[in-house]
mmCIF file of the C-alpha atoms, coordinates in Angstrom:
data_MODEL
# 
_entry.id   MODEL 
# 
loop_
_atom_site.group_PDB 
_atom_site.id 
_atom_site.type_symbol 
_atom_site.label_atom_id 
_atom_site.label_alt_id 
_atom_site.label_comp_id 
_atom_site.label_asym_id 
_atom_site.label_entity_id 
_atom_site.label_seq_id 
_atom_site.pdbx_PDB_ins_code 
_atom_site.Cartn_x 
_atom_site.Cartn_y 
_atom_site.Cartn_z 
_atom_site.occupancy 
_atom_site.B_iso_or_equiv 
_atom_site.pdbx_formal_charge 
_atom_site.auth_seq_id 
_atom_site.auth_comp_id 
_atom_site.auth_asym_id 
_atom_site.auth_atom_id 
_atom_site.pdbx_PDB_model_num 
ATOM 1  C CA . UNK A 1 1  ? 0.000   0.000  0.000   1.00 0.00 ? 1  UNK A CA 1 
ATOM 2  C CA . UNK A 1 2  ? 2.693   1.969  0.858   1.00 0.00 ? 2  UNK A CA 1 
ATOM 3  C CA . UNK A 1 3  ? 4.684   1.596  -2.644  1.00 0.00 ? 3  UNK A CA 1 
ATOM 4  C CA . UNK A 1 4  ? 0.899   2.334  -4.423  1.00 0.00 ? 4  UNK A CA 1 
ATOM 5  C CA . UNK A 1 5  ? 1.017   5.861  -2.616  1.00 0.00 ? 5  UNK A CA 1 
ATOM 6  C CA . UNK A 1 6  ? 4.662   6.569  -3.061  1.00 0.00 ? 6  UNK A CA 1 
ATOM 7  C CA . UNK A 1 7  ? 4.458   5.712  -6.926  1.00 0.00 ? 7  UNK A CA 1 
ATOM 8  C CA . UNK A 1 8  ? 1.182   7.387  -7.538  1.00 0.00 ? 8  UNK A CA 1 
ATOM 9  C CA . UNK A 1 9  ? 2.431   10.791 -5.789  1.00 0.00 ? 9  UNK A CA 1 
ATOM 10 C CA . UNK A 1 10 ? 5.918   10.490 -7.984  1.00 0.00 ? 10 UNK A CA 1 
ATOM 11 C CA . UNK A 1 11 ? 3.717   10.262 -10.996 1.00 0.00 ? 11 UNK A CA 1 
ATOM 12 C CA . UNK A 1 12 ? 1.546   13.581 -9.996  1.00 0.00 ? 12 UNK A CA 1 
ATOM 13 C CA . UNK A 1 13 ? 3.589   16.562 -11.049 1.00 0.00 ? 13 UNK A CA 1 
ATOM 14 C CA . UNK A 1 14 ? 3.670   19.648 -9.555  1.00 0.00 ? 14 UNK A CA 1 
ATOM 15 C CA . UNK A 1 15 ? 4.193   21.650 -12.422 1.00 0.00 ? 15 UNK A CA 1 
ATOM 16 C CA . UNK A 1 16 ? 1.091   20.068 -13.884 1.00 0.00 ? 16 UNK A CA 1 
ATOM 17 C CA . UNK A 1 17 ? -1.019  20.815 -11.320 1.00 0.00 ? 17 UNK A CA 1 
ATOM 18 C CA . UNK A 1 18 ? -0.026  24.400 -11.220 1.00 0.00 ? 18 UNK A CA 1 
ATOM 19 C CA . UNK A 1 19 ? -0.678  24.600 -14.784 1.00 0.00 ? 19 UNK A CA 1 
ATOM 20 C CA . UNK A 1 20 ? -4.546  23.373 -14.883 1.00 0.00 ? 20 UNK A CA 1 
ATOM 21 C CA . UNK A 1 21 ? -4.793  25.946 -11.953 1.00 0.00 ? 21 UNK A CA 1 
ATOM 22 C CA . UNK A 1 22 ? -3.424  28.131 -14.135 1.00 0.00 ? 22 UNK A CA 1 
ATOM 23 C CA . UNK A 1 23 ? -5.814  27.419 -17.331 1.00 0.00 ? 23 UNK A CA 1 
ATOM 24 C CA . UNK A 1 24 ? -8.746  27.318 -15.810 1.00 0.00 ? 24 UNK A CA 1 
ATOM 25 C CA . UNK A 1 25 ? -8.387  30.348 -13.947 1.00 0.00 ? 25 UNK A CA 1 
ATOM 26 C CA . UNK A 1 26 ? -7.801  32.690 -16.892 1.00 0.00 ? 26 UNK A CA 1 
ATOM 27 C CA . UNK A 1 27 ? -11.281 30.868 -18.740 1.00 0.00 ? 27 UNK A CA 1 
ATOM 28 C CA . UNK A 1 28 ? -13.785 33.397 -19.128 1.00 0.00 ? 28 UNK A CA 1 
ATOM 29 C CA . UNK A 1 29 ? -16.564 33.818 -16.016 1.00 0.00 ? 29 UNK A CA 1 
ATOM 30 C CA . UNK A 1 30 ? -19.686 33.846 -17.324 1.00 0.00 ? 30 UNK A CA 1 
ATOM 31 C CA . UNK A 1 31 ? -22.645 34.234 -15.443 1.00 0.00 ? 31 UNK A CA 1 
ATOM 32 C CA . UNK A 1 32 ? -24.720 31.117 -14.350 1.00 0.00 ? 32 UNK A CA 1 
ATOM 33 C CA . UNK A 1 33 ? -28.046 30.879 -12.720 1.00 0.00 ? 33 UNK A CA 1 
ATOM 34 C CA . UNK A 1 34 ? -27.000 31.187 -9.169  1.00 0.00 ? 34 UNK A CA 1 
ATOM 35 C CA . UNK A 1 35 ? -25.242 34.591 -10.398 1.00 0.00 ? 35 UNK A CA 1 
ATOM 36 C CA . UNK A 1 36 ? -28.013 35.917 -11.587 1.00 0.00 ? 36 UNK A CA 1 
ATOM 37 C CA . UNK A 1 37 ? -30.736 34.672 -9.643  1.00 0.00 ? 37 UNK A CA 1 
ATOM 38 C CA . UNK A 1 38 ? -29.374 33.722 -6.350  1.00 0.00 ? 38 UNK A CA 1 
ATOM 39 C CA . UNK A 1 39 ? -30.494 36.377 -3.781  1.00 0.00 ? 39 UNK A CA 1 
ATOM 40 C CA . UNK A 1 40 ? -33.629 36.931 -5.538  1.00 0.00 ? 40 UNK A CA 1 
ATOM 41 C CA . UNK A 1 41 ? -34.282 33.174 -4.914  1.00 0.00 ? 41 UNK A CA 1 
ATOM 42 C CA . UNK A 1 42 ? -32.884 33.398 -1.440  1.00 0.00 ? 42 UNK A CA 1 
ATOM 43 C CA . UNK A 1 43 ? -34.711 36.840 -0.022  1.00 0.00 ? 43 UNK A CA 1 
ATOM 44 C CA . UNK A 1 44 ? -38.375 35.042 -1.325  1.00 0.00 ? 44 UNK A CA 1 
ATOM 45 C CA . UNK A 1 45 ? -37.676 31.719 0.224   1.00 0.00 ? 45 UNK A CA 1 
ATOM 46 C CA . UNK A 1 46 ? -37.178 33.828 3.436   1.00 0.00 ? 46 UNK A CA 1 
ATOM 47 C CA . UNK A 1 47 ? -39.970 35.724 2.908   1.00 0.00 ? 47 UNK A CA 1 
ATOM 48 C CA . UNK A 1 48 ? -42.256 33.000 1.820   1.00 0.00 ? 48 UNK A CA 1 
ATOM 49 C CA . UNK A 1 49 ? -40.926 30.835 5.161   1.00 0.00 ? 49 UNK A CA 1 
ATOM 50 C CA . UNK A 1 50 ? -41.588 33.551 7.504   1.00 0.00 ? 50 UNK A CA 1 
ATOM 51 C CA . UNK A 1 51 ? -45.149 34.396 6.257   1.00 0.00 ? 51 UNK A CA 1 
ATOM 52 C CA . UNK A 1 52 ? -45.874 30.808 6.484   1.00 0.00 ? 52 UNK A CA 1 
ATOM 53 C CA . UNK A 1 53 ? -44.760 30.295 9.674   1.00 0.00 ? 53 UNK A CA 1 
ATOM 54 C CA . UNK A 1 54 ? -46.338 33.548 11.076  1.00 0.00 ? 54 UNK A CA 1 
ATOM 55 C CA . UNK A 1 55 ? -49.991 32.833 9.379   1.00 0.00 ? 55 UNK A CA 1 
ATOM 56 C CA . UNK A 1 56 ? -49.680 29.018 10.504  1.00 0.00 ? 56 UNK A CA 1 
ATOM 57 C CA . UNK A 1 57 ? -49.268 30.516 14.156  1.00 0.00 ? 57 UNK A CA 1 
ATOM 58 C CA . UNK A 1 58 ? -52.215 32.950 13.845  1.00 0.00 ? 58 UNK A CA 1 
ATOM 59 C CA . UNK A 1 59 ? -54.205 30.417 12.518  1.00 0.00 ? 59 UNK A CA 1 
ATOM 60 C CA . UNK A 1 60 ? -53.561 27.553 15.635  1.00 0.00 ? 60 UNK A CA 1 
ATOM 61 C CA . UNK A 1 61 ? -54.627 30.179 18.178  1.00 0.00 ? 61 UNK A CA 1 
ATOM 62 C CA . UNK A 1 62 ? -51.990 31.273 19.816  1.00 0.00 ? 62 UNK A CA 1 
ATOM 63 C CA . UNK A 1 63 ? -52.574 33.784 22.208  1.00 0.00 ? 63 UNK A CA 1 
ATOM 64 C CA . UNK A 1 64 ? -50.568 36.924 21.943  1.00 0.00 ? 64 UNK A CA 1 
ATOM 65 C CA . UNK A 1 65 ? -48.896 38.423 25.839  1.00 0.00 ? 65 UNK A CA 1 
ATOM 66 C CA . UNK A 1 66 ? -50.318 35.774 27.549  1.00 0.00 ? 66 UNK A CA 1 
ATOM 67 C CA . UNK A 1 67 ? -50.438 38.772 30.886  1.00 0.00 ? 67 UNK A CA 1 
ATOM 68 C CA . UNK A 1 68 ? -52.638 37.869 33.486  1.00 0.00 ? 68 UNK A CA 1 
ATOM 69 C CA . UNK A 1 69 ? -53.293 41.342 34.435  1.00 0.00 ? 69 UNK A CA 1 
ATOM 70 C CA . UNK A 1 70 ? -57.468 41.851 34.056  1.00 0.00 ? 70 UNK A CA 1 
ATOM 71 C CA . UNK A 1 71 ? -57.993 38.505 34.165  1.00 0.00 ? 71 UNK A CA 1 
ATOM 72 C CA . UNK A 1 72 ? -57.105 37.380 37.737  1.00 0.00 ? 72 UNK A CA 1 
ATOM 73 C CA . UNK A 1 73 ? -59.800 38.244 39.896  1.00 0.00 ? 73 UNK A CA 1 
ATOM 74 C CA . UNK A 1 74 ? -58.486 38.589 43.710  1.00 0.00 ? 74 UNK A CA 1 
ATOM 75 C CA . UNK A 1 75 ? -59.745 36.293 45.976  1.00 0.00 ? 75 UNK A CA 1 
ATOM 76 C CA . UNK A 1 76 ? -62.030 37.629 48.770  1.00 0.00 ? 76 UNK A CA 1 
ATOM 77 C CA . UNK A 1 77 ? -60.344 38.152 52.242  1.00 0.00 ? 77 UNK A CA 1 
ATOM 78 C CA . UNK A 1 78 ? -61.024 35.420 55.013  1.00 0.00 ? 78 UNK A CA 1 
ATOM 79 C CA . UNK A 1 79 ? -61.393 36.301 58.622  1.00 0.00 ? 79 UNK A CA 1 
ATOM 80 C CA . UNK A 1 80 ? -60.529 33.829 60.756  1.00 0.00 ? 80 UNK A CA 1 
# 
């Protein structure tokens, strides 16, 4: 196992490698979907998961500042 590596890494050149790096970085960019498209696409999934979320918990009932104060009526005072 120990020969495969050695071999295989004397066969991979350096040079070669820096090469294809540099070849394929001086290829034109041009813009792809994600380029174009990709915040639009990410700011209305956000927006589309928050008003989801925010009309599925209006619709379950949840009860907004769930303060007790008007609600708790005070007990009447027992003499002993």
């Amino acid at each position: 196992m120990f020969r495969l590596g050695r071999s295989t890494l004397s066969n991979l050149n350096i040079r070669s490698i820096q090469e294809m790096m540099a070849r394929s970085s001086h290829l034109k960019h041009s813009p792809d979907f994600h380029d174009k498209y990709g915040n639009a696409v990410l700011a209305s999934g956000i927006s589309f998961c928050i008003v989801s979320w925010f009309v599925y918990i209006t619709q379950i009932g949840v009860e907004w500042n769930l303060s007790p104060v008007g609600r708790v009526i005070p007990k009447t005072w027992k003499h002993h």
